[in-house]
C-alpha positions as CSV (number, residue, x, y, z in Angstrom):
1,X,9.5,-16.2,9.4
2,X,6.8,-13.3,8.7
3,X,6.8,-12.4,4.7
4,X,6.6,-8.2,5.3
5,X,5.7,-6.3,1.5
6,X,6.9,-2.9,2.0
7,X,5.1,-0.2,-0.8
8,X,7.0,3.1,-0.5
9,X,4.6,5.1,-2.8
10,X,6.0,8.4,-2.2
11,X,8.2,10.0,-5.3
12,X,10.1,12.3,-2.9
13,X,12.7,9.2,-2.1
14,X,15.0,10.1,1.0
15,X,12.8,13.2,1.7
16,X,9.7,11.5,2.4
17,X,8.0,11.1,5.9
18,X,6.2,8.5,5.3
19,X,9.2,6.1,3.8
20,X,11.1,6.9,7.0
21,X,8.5,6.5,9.7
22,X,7.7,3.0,7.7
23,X,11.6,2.0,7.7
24,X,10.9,2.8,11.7
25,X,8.2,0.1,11.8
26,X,9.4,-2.4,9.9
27,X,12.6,-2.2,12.6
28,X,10.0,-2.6,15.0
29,X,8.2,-6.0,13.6
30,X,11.9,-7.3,13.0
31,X,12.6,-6.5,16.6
32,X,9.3,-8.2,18.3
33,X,9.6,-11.6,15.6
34,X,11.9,-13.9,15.1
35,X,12.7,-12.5,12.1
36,X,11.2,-10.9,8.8
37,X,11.6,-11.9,5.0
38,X,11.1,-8.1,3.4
39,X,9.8,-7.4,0.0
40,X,10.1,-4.0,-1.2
41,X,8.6,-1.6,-3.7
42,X,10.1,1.8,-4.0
43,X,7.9,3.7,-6.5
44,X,10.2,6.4,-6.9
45,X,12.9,3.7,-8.2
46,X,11.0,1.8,-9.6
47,X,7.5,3.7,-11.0
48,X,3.9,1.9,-11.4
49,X,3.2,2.1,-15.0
50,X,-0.6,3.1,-15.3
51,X,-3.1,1.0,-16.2
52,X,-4.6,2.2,-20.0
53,X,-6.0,0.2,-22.5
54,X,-3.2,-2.1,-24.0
55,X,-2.7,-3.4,-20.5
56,X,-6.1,-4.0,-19.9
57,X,-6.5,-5.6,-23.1
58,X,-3.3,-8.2,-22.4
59,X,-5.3,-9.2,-19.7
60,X,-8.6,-10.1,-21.7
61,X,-6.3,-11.7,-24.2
62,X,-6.0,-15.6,-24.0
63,X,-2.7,-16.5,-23.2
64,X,-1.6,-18.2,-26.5
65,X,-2.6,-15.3,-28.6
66,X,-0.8,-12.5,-26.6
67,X,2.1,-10.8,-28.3
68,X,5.5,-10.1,-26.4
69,X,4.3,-7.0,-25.1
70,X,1.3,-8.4,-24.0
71,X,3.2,-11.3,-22.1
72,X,5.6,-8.8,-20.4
73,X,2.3,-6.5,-19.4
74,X,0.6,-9.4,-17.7
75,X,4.1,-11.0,-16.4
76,X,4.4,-7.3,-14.8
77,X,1.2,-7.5,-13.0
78,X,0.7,-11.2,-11.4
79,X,4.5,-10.3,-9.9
80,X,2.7,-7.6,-8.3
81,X,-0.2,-9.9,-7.3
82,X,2.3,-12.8,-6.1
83,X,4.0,-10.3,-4.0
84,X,0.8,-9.3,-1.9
85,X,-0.3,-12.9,-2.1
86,X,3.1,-14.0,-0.2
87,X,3.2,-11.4,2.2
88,X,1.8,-11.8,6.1
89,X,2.3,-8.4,6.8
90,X,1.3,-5.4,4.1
91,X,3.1,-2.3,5.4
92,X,2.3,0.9,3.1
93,X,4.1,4.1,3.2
94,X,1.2,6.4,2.4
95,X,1.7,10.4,1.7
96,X,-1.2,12.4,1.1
97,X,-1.2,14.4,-2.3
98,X,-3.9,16.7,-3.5
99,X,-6.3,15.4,-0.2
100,X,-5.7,11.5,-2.2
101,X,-3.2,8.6,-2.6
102,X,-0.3,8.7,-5.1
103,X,-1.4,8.1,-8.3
104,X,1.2,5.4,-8.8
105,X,-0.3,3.9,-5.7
106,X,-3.6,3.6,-7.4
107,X,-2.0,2.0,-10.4
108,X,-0.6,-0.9,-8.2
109,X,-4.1,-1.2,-7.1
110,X,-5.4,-1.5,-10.2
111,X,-3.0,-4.1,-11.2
112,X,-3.3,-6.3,-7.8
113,X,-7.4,-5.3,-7.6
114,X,-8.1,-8.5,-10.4
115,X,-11.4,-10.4,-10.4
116,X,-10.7,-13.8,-9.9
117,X,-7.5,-13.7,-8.3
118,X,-7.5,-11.1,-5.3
119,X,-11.1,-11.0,-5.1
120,X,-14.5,-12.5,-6.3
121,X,-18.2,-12.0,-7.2
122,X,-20.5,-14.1,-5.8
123,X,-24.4,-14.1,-5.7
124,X,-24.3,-12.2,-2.7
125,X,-21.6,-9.5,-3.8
126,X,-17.8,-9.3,-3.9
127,X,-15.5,-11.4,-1.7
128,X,-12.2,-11.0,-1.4
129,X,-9.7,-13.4,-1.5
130,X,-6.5,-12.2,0.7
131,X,-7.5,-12.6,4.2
132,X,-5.6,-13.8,7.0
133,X,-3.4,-11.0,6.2
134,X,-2.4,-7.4,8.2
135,X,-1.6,-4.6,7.1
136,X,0.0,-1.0,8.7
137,X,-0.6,2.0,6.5
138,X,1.8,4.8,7.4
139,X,0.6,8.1,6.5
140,X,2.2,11.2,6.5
141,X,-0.1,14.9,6.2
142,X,1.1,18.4,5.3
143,X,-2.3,19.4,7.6
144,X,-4.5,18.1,9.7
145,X,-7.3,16.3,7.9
146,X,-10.8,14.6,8.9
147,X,-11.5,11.2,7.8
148,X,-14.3,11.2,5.1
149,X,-13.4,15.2,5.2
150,X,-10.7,16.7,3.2
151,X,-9.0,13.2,4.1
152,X,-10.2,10.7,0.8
153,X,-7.0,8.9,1.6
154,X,-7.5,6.5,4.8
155,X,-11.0,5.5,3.9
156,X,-10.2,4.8,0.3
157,X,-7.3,2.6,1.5
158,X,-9.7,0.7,4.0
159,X,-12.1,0.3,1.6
160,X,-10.3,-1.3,-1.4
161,X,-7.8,-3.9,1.3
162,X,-11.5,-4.7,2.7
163,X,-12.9,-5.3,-1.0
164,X,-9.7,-8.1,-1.7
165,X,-10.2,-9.3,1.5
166,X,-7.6,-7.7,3.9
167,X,-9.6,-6.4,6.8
168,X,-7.1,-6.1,10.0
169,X,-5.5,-2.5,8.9
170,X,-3.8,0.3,11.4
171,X,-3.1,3.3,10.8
172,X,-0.2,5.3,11.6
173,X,-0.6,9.0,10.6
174,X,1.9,11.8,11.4
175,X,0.0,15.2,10.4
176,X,0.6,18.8,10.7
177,X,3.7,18.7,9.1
178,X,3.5,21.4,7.3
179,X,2.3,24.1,9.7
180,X,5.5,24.6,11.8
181,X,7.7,23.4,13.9
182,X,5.8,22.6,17.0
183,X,2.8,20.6,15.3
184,X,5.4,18.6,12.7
185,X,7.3,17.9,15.9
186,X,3.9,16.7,17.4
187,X,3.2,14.8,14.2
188,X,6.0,12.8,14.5
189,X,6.3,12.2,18.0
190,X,2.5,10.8,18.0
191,X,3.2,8.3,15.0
192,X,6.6,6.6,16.5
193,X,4.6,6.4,20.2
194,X,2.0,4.0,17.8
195,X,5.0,2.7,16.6
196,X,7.0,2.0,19.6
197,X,3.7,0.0,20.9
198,X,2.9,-2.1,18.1
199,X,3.9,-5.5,18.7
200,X,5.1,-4.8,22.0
């Protein structure tokens, strides 16, 4: 049975675009496998504490001398590590804010992004450690943005999966949904067509 981690990173809950378009998908892997074991995250039930310096210090601390806090802090984050680790399938709902990712979505980056664990530096640069794995990152845009443009979203994404190793992404973007009727309708229509295919 495929292991699917779902990351719903928007804060909007029910409202958001991007956790309904990647409730659509997931129906779709369950419908083309024999079945799917789902993890969830819901940041806007659940929030993505930042990282700041106490965490980052828990982590430098050697396990014996780390106070309570310390132990909850680091117990927080390898849950959030073991997660990715287990999953087959990464499937991130991804909203654009400010031309960017959610900042809560860059906290669990920085929590899963450890050296050592989810990647590796070696002689000849970083290696990362969670391949074999794919990931569907479903994005949803107010506009209509150019990758490496006014888009610092999708090739951020691509670049820090690559750097711990997870290098067979898709994405699924729904844009102009915030110019009107006819281009959200278009939006929306062109993500669930990818959808509709995937796995087919």
């Amino acid at each position: 049975m495929t292991k699917v981690l779902h990351i719903n990173s928007s804060i909007t809950g029910d409202n958001s675009v991007s956790r309904e378009l990647s409730r659509e998908l997931i129906e779709r892997l369950a419908q083309a496998s024999e079945g799917i074991e789902l993890i969830e995250r819901d940041f806007s039930k659940e929030p993505i504490p930042h990282l700041d310096g106490a965490r980052l210090g828990a982590l430098f601390t050697p396990a014996e001398a780390r106070s309570a806090e310390q132990k909850d802090a680091v117990a927080f984050a390898d849950q959030l590590i073991d997660e990715l680790m287990q999953a087959d399938t990464l499937v991130i709902a991804l909203p654009m804010y400010n031309f960017s990712i959610p900042s809560m979505l860059k906290a669990w980056i920085d929590h899963v992004a450890r050296a050592g664990v989810t990647f590796q530096y070696t002689d000849t640069g970083p290696v990362g450690l969670l391949s074999g794995k794919k990931a569907y990152l479903v994005s949803a845009l107010g506009g209509k943005h150019e990758a490496g443009g006014s888009d610092f979203m999708r090739p951020y994404m691509k670049l820090i999966l690559n750097f711990v190793g997870i290098t067979d992404i898709e994405f699924i973007s729904a844009d102009g949904l915030s110019m009107g009727d006819d281009p959200r309708a278009a939006g929306l229509a062109a993500a669930r067509e990818t959808i509709s295919q995937i796995a087919a």
